[in-house]
N, C-alpha and C positions, 0 to 999 in steps of 0.2 A: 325404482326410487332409492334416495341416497340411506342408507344405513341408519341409524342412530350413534353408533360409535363411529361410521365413518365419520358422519357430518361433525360428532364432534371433537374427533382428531384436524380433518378442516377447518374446522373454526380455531383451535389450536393454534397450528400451522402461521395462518394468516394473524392472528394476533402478535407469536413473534415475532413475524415480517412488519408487522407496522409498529411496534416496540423497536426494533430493531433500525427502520428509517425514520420514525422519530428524534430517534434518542442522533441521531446523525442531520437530519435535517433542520432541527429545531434552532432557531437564530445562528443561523447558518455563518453571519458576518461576525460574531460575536470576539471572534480569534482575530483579529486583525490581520491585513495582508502576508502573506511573505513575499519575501522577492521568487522566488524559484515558481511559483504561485504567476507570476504576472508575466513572467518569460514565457511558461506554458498557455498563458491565455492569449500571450502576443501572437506567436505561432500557430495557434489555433485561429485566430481570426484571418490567419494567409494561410490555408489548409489546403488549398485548392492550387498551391503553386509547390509542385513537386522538388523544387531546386530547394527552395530553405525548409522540406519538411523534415529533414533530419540533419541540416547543418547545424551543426555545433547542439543537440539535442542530446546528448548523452544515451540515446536508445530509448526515448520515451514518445515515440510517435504514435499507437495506440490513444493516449490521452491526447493528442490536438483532435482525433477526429471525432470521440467521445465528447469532449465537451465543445465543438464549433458549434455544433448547433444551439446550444445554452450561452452563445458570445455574440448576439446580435449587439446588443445596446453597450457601450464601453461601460458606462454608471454602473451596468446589472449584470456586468459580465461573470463577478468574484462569488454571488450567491448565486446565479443561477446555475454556474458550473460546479462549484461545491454539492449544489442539490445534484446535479447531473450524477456527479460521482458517486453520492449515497446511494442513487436510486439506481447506477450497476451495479453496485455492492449488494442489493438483493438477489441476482443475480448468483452469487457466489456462496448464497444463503442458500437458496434454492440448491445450489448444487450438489453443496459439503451435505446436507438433510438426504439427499437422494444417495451419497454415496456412503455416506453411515449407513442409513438404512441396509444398501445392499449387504455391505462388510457385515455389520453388526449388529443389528434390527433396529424396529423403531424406537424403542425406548433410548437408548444413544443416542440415535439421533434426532431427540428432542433436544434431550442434553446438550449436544453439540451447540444446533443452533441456538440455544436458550443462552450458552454459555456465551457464543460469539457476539451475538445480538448486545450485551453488554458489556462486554469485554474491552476495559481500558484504553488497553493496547492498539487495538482495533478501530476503535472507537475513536481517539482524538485523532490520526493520521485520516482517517477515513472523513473528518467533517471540513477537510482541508483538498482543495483543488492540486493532487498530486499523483504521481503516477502508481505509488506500491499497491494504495488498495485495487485500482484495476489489474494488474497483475500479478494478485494473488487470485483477483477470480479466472483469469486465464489460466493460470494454476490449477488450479481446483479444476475448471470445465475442461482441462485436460488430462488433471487424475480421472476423471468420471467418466471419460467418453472413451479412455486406453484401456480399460475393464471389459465395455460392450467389444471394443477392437477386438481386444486378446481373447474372447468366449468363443467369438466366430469371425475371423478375420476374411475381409472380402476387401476388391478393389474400392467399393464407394465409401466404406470404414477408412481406409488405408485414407484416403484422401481427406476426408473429414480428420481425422488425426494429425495431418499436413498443415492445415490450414488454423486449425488449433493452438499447435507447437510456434507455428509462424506468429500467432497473434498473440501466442505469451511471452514468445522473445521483441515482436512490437512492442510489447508494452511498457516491459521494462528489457534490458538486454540479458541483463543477471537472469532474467529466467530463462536463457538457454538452452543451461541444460537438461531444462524440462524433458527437451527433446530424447534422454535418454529411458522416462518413465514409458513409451510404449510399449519400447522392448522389455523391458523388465515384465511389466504386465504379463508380453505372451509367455514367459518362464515361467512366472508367480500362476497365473489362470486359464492357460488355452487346453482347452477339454483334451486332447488329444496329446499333449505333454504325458511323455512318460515318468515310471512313477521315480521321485527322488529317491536316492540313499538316503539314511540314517546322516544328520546333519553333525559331521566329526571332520576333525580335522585330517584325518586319515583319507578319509571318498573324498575330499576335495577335487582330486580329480577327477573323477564322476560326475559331481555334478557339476565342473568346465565343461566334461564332455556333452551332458544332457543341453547347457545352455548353450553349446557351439550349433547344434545339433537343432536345435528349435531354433536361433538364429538365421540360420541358413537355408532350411524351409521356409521361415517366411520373408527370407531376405526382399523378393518381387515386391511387398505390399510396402516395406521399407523402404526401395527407392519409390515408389512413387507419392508415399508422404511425403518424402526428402522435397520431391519435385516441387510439389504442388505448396512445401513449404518457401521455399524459391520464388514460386511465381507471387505467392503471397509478399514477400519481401521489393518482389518485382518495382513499386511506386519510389523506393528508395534506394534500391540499387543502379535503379537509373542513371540518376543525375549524380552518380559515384561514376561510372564509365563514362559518362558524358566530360566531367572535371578530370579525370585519368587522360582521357583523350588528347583535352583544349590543354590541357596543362594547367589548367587552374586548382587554385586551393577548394579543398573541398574536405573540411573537417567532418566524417560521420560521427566519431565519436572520440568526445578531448577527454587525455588522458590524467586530466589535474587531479582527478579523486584520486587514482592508485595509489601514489604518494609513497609512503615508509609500507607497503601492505606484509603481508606473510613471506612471500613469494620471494620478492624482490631485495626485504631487507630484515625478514625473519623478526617482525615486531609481536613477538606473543605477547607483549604487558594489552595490548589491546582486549583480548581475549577476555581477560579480567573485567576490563569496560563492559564488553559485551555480555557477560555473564551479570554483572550487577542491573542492567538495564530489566533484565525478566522480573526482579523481586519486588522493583521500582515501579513496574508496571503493570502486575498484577497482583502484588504484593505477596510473601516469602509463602504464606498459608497456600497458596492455588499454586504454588508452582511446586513446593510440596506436594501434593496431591497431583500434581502433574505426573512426574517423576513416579509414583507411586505407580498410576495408571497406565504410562506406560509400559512397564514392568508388569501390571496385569495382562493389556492388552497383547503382550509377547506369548504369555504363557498363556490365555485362553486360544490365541488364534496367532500363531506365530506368520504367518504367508502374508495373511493381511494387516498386520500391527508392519511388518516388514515392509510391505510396499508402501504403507504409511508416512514412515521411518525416513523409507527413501526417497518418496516425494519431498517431505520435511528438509531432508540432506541437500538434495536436488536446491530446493529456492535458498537456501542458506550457504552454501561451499561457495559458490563464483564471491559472493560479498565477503566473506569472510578471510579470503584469500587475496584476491585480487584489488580491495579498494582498502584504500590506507588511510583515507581518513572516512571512516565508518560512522554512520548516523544513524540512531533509533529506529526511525521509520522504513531503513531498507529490510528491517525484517519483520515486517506487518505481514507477508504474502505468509508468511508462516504458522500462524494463528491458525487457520485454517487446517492443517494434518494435528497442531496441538488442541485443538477443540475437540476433534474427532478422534483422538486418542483418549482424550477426557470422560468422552461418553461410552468408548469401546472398553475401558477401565472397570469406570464403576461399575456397567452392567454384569462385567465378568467376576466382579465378589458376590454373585448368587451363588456362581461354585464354590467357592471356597469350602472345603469341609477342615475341619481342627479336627486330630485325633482327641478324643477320649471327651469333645465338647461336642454337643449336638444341636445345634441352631432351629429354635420349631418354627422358626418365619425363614426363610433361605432368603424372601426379599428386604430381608429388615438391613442387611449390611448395603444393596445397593441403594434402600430408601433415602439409608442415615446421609449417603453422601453425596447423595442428591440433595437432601436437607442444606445437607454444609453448604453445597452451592448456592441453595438461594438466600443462606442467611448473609455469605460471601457479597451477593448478588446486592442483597439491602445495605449491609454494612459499608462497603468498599465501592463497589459498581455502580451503583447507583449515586450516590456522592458526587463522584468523579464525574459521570454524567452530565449531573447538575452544574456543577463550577464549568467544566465544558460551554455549556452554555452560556453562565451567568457569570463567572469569576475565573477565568481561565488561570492566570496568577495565581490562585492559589494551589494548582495541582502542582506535585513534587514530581518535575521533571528531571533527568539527568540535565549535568553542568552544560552539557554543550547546547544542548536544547530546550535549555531557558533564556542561553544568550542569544540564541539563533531566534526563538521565538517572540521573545517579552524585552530582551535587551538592547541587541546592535543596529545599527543601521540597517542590516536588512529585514527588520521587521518594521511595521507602519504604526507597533505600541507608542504612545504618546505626542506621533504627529496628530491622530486623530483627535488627541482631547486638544490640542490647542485646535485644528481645526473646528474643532464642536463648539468652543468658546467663542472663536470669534465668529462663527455662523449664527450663533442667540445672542453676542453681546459686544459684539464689533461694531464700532462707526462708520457708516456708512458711507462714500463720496458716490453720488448719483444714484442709488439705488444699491450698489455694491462695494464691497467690504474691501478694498486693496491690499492684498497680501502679497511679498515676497519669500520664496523658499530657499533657501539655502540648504539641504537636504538630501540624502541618498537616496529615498523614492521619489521625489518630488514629481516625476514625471509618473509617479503609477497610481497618482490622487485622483485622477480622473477618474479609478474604478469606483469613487466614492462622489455622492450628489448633493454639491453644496451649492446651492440657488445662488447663496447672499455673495457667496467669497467668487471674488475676482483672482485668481492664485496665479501667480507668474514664476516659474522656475529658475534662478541661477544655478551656476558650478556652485558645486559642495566643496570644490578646491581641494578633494585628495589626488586627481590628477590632473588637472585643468591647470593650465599654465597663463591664462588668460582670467584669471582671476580676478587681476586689480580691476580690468578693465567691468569685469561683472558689478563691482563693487562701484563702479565710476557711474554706471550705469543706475545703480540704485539711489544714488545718492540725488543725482539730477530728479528722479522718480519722486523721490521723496521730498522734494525742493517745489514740485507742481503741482500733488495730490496730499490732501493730510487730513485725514493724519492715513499716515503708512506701516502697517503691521510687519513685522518681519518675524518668520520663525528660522530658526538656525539648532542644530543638531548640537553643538559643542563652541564653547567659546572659544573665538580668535577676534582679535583688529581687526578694525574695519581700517584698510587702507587710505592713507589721504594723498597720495598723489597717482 
C-alpha cells in the first residue's frame, strides 16, 4: 500500500502537471494564428508523403508528425494541435522532475517543475502550434536518458541515445548538437571513469588525457548511436538522395534565417537583444535569482551544475551563432536546464554556513526562496498566464514579437474582429454573408469556422502582378451580389480599368 507521504508527494506531482497544461491548454485560440503556425499544419496534413516532409521546413519535421494526428478537420486543426503541443510538453515536465531529482533531490525538483509549469517564457511559445517547445523536451529526454547511458553503458543504451539525439535534431535542427551531451555524460558519470585531477589550469592536460581515454573505450556504443541516429533521420534523407540523383531541387533546409549571424558577419549588437529578452520574460527579479543559483548550483555540485550548463550551452550556441535574425522563441528549449538550475540553487543555501553567524533553521534560507518564487509565481506568472489567455496584447513582448504577433500581416490579429462582425452582424445574400479578402492570410481562414461568411480570397497585391484583374473581378462580384463586404489589410485604389 501507497505511503502517506508517497501518495502525497503524488498528488503533488500531478497537480503541477495539470497547472502546468492548463495554464497551456486553456483558450488555446485565444493568440490568433501565425503564419509559421499554418505552414507547419499544412505539412502536417501531407505527413505521410515523404518527398515535402522536410522541403523547405527548416528542420522542423518532428512537429508534422506530432501534431498530424490533432489535423483532421481543417476549422479544428489550430486548437487541436496547440492542445497536441501542450500535452508533449508534459512530457518534458515529467522528464526535467526525474532528472532534478536524480542530480539534486526532490525538493528541486519540485521547484523546477513548479517553476516551469508557470514560467512566462515557457509558457506563451508553448500555447502556440511551434516547434521549440517539442524540442526542448527532446532535449531534456535526451539530458535524462545520456545519464542512465553514461552509469552503465550497453549496446541497447547506446541505441536508445541514437534515436533520441535523432529525434531532438527532428525536431528542431539547432538541436544538433545535442548530440554532443552523451559523450560528455560518460566523462561527467560513467562509474568506472578514473578519478580527475584537481580542476587547474595547469592538469589541463590530464584531464584531455582522461576524456580521450573514456572516449575511446566507449567509442563502439558511439558509433552505433551515430547509426541508428541515421536510420532515424532515414524518412528525410531519402528524398534528399532521390532529388541529388534526379537532379532536382530539393531545399532541406533555406538558409534565409542566418542572415548578418556571428559567424558570417560578426553581429554582436544582437547579443544585446538577446540578453534584454530574459528580463522581459521572466522579469529582472528571477533572473537575478537565476544567476545567483547557478553560481550556487557550481559550488554545491560542480559535475552536475556542469553538465547542466552544457546541456543549456548545447540548445543555445547553434542559434546564437548561426541564425542572424534571432527570435524569442528559439530559446524556449532552454528553460528547461534554467529551471533545473533554479531548484539545484536554492536547495544548495541549506549549506551555506557565514563565519561568526549561525543559522538555527539551515532550511530557513532555502524556504525564504522558495517563498520569493511563489510570490514571483502570484505576482508576475500568474498575470501573464491570465492575459495569455484572455488579453494577449497586453503582455510586454520584445519589438519584434509584438509585430510578428499582434501587428503584421502575418499574424491573423484583427482579421478575426472584422471576421467576428460580419459573422453576428453582416447582411446576408441567401443565407450567407459575401465577403472578399484582400489579405495575407486570407487563404489560412479556413482554420477558423464561420458558418454565415461566404470568404473569397484575392491577391493582397505585394507580389501578384495580376492584380487589376483581381480587382476586375471584384467589382463585376459586387455589381450581382449586395451588398458585398470587403476586408483589405491597408489602403490602396481600387483600379478602374
Amino acid at each position: 500500500m501507497m505511503s502517506r507521504r508517497t501518495a502525497a508527494l503524488l498528488f503533488l506531482f500531478v497537480m503541477v502537471c495539470l497547472l502546468h497544461f492548463g495554464l497551456r491548454a486553456h483558450r488555446p485560440t485565444h493568440l490568433p494564428l501565425f503564419i509559421d503556425e499554418d505552414r507547419h499544419l499544412r505539412r502536417a496534413a501531407n505527413v505521410e508523403d515523404l518527398w515535402t516532409l522536410g522541403l523547405n521546413s527548416h528542420g522542423k519535421y518532428l512537429l508534422y508528425i506530432l501534431i498530424a494526428p490533432f489535423n483532421t478537420e481543417r476549422s479544428e486543426a489550430l486548437w487541436a494541435s496547440r492542445i497536441g503541443v501542450a500535452l508533449f510538453s508534459l512530457v518534458g515536465l515529467a522528464a526535467l522532475y526525474r532528472l532534478t531529482e536524480k542530480f539534486f533531490g526532490r525538493p528541486a525538483a519540485f521547484i523546477a517543475i513548479g517553476f516551469y509549469a508557470i514560467a512566462p517564457y515557457a509558457l506563451f511559445y508553448e500555447r502556440m502550434a511551434l516547434a521549440d517547445g517539442p524540442a526542448g523536451v527532446m532535449a531534456t529526454l535526451t539530458a535524462l536518458y545520456s545519464l542512465t547511458f553514461a552509469q552503465k553503458p550497453n549496446y541497447r543504451r547506446a541505441a536508445v541515445v541514437g534515436v533520441l539525439v535523432g529525434l531532438a535534431a527532428l525536431a528542431k535542427l539547432t538541436m544538433m548538437f545535442i548530440a554532443i551531451l552523451p559523450i560528455m555524460a560518460i566523462f561527467f558519470f560513467n562509474r568506472n571513469r578514473p578519478p580527475l585531477p584537481e580542476m587547474k589550469l595547469a592538469n589541463l592536460r590530464q584531464i584531455a588525457a582522461v576524456f580521450y581515454k573514456q572516449f575511446m573505450a566507449h567509442f563502439r556504443y558511439f558509433v552505433v548511436a551515430g547509426v541508428v541516429c541515421i536510420v532515424v533521420w532515414m524518412p528525410v534523407l531519402i528524398p534528399v538522395g532521390m532529388a541529388v540523383v534526379t537532379g532536382e531541387k530539393y531545399v532541406l533546409v533555406d538558409r534565409y534565417l542566418a542572415g548578418d549571424n556571428l559567424i558570417k558577419q560578426g553581429n554582436w549588437d544582437k547579443l544585446v537583444g538577446i540578453w534584454d529578452t530574459f528580463p522581459m520574460l521572466l522579469s529582472p527579479l528571477m533572473v537575478a535569482l537565476m544567476l545567483l543559483c547557478v553560481g550556487l548550483a557550481i559550488w554545491k555540485a560542480p559535475r552536475r551544475a556542469s553538465y547542466t550548463l552544457l546541456w543549456l550551452l548545447l540548445a543555445y550556441l547553434p542559434t546564437i551563432l548561426l541564425v542572424g535574425w534571432v527570435q524569442t522563441r528559439y530559446f524556449t528549449p532552454g528553460i528547461f536546464p534554467l529551471a533545473m538550475l533554479l531548484g539545484a540553487g536554492i536547495v544548495a543555501t541549506k549549506d551555506i554556513r557565514i563565519p561568526k553567524l549561525s543559522l538555527k533553521y539551515p532550511r530557513l534560507l532555502p524556504s525564504t526562496l522558495t517563498g520569493l518564487v511563489l510570490v514571483w509565481g502570484v505576482v508576475y506568472a500568474l498575470p501573464f498566464a491570465y492575459n495569455a489567455a484572455y488579453n494577449a496584447p497586453k503582455i510586454e513582448l520584445p519589438d519584434r514579437d509584438e509585430k510578428q504577433y499582434y501587428q503584421t500581416r502575418y499574424s491573423a490579429y484583427g482579421l478575426l474582429d472584422a471576421l467576428d462582425y460580419l459573422e453576428s452582424k453582416g447582411k446576408p445574400v441567401d443565407q450567407q454573408v459575401e465577403v472578399m479578402g484582400v489579405m495575407f492570410l486570407c487563404e489560412s481562414m479556413d482554420l477558423y469556422a464561420y458558418p454565415k461568411v461566404d470568404l473569397t480570397c484575392l491577391s493582397d497585391g505585394y507580389t501578384n502582378k495580376t492584380i487589376n484583374e483581381a480587382w476586375r473581378k471584384l467589382t463585376e462580384r459586387a455589381q450581382q451580389e449586395q451588398p458585398l463586404y470587403l476586408i483589405m489589410e491597408d489602403y490602396r485604389d481600387i483600379p478602374t480599368n
